[in-house]
C-alpha positions in Angstrom: 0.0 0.0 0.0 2.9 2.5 1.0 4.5 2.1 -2.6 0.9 2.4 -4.1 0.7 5.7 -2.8 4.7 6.7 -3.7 3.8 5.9 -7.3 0.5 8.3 -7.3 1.5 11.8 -7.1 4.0 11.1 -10.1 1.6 9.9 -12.0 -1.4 11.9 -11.4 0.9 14.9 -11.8 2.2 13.6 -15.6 -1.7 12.7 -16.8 -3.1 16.6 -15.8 -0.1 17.8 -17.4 -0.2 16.1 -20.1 -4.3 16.9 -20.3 -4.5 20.6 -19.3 -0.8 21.5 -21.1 0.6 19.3 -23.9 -3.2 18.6 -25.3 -3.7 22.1 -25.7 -0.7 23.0 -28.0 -1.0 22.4 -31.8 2.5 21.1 -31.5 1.8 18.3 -30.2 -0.7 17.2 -32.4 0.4 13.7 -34.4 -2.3 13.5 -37.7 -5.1 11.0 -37.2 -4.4 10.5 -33.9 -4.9 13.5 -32.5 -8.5 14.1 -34.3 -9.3 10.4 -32.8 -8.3 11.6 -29.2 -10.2 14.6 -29.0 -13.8 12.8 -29.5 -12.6 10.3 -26.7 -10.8 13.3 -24.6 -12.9 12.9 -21.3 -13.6 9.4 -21.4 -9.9 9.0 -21.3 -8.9 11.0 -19.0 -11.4 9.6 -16.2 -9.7 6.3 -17.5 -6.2 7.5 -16.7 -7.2 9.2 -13.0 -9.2 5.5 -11.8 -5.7 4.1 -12.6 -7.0 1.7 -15.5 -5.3 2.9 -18.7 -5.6 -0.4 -20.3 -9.3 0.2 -21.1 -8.6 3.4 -22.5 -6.9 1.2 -25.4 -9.7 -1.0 -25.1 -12.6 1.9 -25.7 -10.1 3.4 -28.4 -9.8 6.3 -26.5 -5.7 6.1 -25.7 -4.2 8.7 -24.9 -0.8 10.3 -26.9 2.3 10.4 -24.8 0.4 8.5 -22.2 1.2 4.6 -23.4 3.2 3.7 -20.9 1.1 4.5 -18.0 -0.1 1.3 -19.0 2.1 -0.3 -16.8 2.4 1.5 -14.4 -1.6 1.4 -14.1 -1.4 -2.7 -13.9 1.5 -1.9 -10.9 -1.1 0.3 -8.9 -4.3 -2.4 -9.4 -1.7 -5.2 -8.2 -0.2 -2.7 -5.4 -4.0 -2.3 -4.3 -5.7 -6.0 -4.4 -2.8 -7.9 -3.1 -2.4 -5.3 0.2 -6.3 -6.3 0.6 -5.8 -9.9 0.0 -3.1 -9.9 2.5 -5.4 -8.0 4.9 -7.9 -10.7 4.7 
């Protein structure tokens, strides 16, 4: 649980970044991506905060610059269930 909550502030920090900066700015924008995103923009980005960035893929609403929080979103689910499995 300890590391779970280590691992949070970094990452929250990079997704509203990411969302309220690097989203914004046209130069960021990669072509047919970027059009894609935008109709998925809030969807995603409730994805990313829950900590489950793998269903953002799986809606088709992924996020540029954001694909490897992937992992790091499977670490925080495993961080999370095994600390209450090891509670009970």
């Amino acid at each position: 649980m300890v590391k779970m909550f280590r691992i949070w502030p970094a990452y929250l920090f990079l997704v509203i970044l990411l969302y309220l900066v690097i989203y914004q700015l046209p130069y960021f924008d990669i072509p047919g991506i970027s059009e894609q995103f935008r109709s998925h923009q809030y969807v995603s980005l409730w994805l990313f905060l829950f900590m489950v960035p793998h269903l953002a893929e799986y809606f088709n609403s992924s996020a540029p610059y954001l694909h490897h929080t992937y992992t790091i979103g499977i670490e925080e689910q495993f961080y999370l269930v095994w600390a209450l499995l090891m509670r009970v």
